[in-house]
N, C-alpha and C positions, 0 to 999 in steps of 0.2 A: 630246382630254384637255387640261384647262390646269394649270399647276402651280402652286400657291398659297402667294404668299412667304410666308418665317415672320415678317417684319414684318408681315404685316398678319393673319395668324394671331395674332401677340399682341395686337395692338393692338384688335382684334377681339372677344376674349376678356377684355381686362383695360377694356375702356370701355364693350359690350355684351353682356356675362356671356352668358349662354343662350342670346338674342336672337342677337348675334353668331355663335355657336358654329355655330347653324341657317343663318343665314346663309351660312358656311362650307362647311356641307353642301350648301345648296343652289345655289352657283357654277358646278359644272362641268355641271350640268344646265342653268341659266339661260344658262349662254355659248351651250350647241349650239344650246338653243330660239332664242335670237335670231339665230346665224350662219343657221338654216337660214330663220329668220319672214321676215329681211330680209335675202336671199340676198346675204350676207358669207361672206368666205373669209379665214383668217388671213393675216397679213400681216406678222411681227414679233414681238419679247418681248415678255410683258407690263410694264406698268407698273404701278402702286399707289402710293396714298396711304394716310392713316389709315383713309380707309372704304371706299373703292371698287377694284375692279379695273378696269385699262382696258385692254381689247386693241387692238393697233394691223391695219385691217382694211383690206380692199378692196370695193367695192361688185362684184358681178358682172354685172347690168345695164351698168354705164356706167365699170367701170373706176376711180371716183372712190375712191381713199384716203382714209379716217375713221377713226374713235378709239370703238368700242363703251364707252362706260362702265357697269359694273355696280356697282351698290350697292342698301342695303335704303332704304326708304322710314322716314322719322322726322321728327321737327320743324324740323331743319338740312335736310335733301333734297326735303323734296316739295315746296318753292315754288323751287328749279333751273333748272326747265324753264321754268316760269313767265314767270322774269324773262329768263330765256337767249331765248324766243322777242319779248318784247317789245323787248329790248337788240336783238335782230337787226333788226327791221322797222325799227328809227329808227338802224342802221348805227352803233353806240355805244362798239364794240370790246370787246366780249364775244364769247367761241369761239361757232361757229353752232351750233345745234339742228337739224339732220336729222331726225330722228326718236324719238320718245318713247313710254312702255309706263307708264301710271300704274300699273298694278297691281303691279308692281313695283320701277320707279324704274330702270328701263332707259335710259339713252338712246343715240342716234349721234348724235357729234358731229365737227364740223371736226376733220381731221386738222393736230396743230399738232405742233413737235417736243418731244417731252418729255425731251429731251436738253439744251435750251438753254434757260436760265430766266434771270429777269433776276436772279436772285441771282448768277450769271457776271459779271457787269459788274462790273468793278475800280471804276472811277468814282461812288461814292455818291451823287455830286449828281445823275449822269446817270439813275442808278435811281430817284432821289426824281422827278425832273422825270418820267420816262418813268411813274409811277405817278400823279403830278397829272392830268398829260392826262388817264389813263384816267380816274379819278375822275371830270374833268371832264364825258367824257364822258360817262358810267355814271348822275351823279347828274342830266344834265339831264334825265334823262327821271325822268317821276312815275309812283308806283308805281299801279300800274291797279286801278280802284275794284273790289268784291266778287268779290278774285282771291285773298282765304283767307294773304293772307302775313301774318308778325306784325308789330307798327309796335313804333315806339320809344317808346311811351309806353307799352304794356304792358310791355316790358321796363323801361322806366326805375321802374315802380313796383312790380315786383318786387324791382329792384335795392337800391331805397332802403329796402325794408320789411327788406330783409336785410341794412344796411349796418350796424345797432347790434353785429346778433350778429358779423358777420364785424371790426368794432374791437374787439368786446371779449375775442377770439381773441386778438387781438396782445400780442407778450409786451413790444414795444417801443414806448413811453410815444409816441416820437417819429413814429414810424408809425401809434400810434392817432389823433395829433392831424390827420398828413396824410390819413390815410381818412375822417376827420371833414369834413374842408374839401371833400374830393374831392364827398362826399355834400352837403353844402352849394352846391357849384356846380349839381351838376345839377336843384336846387331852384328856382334861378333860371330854369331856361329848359323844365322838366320840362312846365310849360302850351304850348310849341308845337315840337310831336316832330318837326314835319315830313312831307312826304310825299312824297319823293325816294327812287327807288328805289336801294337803296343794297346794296353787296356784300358789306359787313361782314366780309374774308377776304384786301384785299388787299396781304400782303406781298408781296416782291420771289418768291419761290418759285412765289407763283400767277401769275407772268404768265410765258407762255412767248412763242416766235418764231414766226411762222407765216408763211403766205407775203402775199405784196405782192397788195393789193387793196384794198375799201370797206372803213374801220371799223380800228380799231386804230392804232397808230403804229409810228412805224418804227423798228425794229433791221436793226443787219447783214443786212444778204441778205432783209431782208422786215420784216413788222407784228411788234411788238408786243401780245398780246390773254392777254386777261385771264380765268382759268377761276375754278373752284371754289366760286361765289358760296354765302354762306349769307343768302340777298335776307331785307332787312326794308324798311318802308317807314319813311323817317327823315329828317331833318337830317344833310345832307354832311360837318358837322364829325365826325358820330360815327365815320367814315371813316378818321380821320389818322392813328390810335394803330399799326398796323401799321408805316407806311413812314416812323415816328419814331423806334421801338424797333430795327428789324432793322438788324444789324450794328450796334450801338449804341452811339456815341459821344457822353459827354454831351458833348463841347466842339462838337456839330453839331444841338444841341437846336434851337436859335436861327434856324439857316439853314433848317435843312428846314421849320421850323413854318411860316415866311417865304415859303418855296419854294408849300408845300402851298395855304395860305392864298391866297397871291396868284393861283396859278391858277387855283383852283377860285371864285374870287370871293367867298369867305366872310367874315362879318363876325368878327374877332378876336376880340371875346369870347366871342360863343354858342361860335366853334370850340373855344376855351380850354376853356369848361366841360364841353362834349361830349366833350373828349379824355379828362377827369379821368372823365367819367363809364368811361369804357373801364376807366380805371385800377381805379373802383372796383368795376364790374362782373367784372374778371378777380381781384379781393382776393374779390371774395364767390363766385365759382367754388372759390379756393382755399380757401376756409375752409368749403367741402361736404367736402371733402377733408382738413379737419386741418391745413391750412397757418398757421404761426403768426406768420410774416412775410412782408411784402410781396417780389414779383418785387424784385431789387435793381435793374435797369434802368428798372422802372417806376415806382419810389420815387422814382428819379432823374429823370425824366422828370416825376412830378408836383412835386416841390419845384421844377423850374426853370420850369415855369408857374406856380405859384406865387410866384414871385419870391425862392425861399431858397436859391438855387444859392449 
């Protein structure tokens, strides 16, 4: 039997209405099926995020500790594995892929500690830097040809088809100007999306500790590695908007862009308009939703690339 938290009960319920609910229902059957498919034995509490349960497991064969992840299969999840099995072959610092169930979006993965994330790190710069790496890694590799992921120029041009209605949402004059520019920038570089397999996910919360080996970078007592990807294939500037915003101080706009940029090798401007694209693609999320002003952290975020800090 598994017990299934009431956060991911609600969250479950309130982002995949019915969908989820079944979902729900159908957990504590999917857990046994795969403890017994891939002779696992519980190991630990579970953990959760918004969509997945992850039980923390043992392999019985060989003894090795892994991470079962269950979740349903959707637009965000089924290209996961995908990218997790190709990040792993070119040692990228993405959590490994053991084992995977397409039909239902099952997988085992490296046991990491889900206790230690890099949003722990007191040190912002040190979390920005320890994020670039991964970036760097992540995005040298290109996202593998008729492998079903979505690119960033389908997203970019749904974005921009939605960007009129999600400004004319806005009740402030001055926000509709910046979502205007935002939609502007990604106009510029919309003709070359890129093809960089990219994670699209990672704040400081998606990267836990794991242990010391190929692949990842180093924290306390081991690597640094990077979960939760939602892979598209893109342009690495699309990348920066997470480890800009979290813990968000706009007086550190400046350094991290700096920080980001310079490791991952990116040219300044494309990154600039790829961020704004973020900005505006998370405006026209919220205005599916009724939101009638901007994030105030990402407001802030897009006026200081912009130049009107």
């Amino acid at each position: 039997m598994i017990d299934i938290p009431d956060a991911l009960i609600a969250t479950q319920s309130k982002y995949n209405g019915e969908a989820g609910r079944a979902f729900l229902a159908a957990l504590p059957g999917m857990a046994a099926e795969f403890l017994e498919r891939w002779g696992l034995r519980r190991d630990g509490e579970a953990l959760y995020g918004v969509c997945a349960l992850v039980l923390p497991v043992v392999r019985v064969a060989d003894g090795r500790p892994a991470a079962l992840k269950l979740q349903s299969v959707d637009a965000e999840t089924v290209g996961e594995p995908v990218a997790l099995r190709v990040w792993g072959e070119a040692s990228a610092g993405a959590v490994g892929l053991l084992d995977h169930d397409a039909a239902t979006g099952t997988m085992l993965l490296e046991r990491l500690d889900g206790h230690r994330s890099l949003s722990g790190t007191a040190d912002a710069r040190e979390a920005v830097r320890v994020v670039a790496e991964l970036l760097a890694g992540l995005t040298a590799v290109r996202a593998p040809a008729g492998c079903g992921l979505r690119g960033l120029g389908e997203v970019s041009a749904r974005m921009l088809a939605a960007a009129p209605g999600a400004v004319g949402l806005l009740v402030d004059e001055g926000e509709r100007r910046l979502l205007t520019d935002c939609a502007a920038a990604v106009r510029e570089v919309v003709g070359e999306p890129g093809d960089r397999l990219l994670h699209w996910d990672l704040h400081f919360g998606n990267v836990l500790a794991g242990q010391a080996g190929p692949g990842g970078h180093a924290g306390p007592g081991g690597r640094w590695v990077a979960i939760d990807p939602k892979p598209l294939a893109g342009d690495p500037g699309f990348e920066l908007l997470p480890a800009l915003v979290d813990r968000f101080d706009a007086g550190t706009v400046g350094w991290r862009f700096d920080l980001l940029t310079e490791v991952l090798g990116l040219d300044r401007g494309r990154a600039r308009a790829w961020t704004l694209g973020r900005v505006l693609q998370n405006a026209c999320w919220g205005a599916e939703g009724g939101a009638r002003r901007l994030e105030p952290e990402q407001a802030e975020l897009a006026r200081r690339l912009l130049g009107r800090e």
